[in-house]
N, C-alpha and C positions, 0 to 999 in steps of 0.2 A: 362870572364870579367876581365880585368885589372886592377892592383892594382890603378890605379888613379879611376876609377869609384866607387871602393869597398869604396874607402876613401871619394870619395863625399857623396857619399850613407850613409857612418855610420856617417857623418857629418851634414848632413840634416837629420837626422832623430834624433840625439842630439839636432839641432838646435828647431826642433819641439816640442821634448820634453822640454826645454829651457823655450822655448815661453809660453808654456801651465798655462794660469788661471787655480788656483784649489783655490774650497773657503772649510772650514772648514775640519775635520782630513782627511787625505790622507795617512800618515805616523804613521806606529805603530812600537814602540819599543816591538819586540819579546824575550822572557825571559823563562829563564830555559831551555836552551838548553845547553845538555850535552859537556862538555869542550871537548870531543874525537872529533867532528864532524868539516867536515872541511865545507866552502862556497858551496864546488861542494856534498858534501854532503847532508846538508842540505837542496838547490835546488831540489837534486831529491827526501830526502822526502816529500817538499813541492808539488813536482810534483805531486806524488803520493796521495797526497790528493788531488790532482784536482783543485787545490786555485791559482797558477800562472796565470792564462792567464790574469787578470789586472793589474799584477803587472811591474813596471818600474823600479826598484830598490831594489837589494837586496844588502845587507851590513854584512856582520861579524865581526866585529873585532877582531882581533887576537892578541896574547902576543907573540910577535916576541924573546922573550929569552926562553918563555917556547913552542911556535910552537901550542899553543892551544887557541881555543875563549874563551872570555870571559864571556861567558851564555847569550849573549842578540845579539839581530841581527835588523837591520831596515827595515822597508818594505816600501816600498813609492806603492800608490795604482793608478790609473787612476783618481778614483774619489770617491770622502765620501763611496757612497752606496760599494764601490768596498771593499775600506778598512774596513767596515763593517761588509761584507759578509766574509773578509780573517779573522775576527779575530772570527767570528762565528764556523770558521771550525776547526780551532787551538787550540781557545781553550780549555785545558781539555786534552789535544793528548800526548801521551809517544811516541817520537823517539825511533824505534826499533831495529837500528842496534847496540848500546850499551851497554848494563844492567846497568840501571837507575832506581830510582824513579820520574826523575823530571817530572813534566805534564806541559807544555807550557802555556803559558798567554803569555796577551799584555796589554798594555797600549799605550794612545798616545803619539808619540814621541815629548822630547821637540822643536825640531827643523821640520816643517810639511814644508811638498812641494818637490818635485823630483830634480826642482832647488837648491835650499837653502843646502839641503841635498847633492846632489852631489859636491857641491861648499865648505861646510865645510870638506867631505871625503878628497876632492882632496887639499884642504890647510893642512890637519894635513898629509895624506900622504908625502906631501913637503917640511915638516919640519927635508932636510937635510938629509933624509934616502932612498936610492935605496933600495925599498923591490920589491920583485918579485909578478906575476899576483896574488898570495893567498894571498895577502892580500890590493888589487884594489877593488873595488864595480863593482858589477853585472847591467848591465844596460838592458832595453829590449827595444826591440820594442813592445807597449801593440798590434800593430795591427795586430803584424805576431808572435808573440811570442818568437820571435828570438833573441837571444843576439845579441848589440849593441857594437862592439868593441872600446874600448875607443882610437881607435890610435888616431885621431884629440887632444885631450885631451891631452895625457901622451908620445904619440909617436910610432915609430914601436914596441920598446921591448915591450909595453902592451899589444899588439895582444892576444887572447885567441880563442882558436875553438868555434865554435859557439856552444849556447845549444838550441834544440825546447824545445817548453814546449808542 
C-alpha cells in the first residue's frame, strides 16, 4: 500500500470520527496517574484492562521542562454507555509498573466530544512549540482498534507506528 492510500485512509477515518454526533459524556478526565508514566505506557496498561476498544482518543499531557505528565489524562469514548463502562473499570485501579499509592478516578471532562477535544489538543500543541510525537494525542480507529496517524493533521513528522488494542 502506498503512502498516498495510507494518507487517505487515516484521513477519512479522522474525517469520520469528525463528523460523529455524540450526545452526553463521552470524555472523561482520567486522574491520579503516576507522573513516571509515559502516553505509550499508559495505553498499554489501559490495554491491559481490556477497556480500549471504544475509545477514540487518548491524551496525556506532559510538562515538557520536566519530561513527565501531569496526573490526568483524556479519554474520548464512542459513546455515553462506552465512557461509562471505561470509568467502571478504572476506577479504583493502582498502575503497576511504578510504586505508587495513587488509585485512578475520573470525572467528566470539561471539554466532551472526540471533535472538540482533538481541536483544542491540536490548537495548544500550536502554540509556537515543535514538540515531538509524546506529546501529540492518541487517535483510534474505535472500529479496528487501530491508531489513526495524525499525518493529515500535523504532517509527515507526526507519523507514529501503529498500536492494536
Amino acid at each position: 500500500m502506498g503512502m498516498g492510500s495510507r494518507r487517505e485512509q487515516a484521513a477519512a477515518a479522522l474525517q469520520g470520527l469528525l463528523e460523529r454526533k455524540q450526545q452526553g459524556v463521552t470524555t472523561v478526565m482520567l486522574r491520579n496517574i503516576p507522573t513516571r508514566y509515559t502516553q505509550r505506557l499508559l495505553l498499554r496498561g489501559l490495554q491491559d484492562l481490556s477497556c480500549t476498544h471504544d475509545m477514540d482518543l487518548l491524551y496525556l499531557p506532559l510538562d515538557s521542562r520536566k519530561q513527565r505528565n501531569l496526573g490526568y489524562a483524556f479519554v474520548d469514548c464512542c459513546t455515553p454507555e462506552a465512557a461509562e463502562a471505561f470509568c467502571d473499570v478504572v476506577r479504583g485501579v493502582k498502575l503497576p509498573l511504578f510504586k505508587s499509592s495513587k488509585v485512578l478516578d475520573t470525572c467528566p471532562a470539561k471539554v466532551q466530544g472526540f471533535s472538540r477535544n482533538l481541536k483544542a489538543v491540536l490548537k495548544n500543541l500550536g502554540k509556537g512549540k515543535n514538540l515531538g510525537p509524546e506529546f501529540q494525542p492518541l487517535v483510534f480507529d474505535p472500529a479496528t482498534c487501530r491508531q489513526i496517524p495524525l499525518i493529515p493533521l500535523l504532517g509527515p513528522a507526526a507519523a507514529a507506528p501503529d498500536a492494536a488494542c
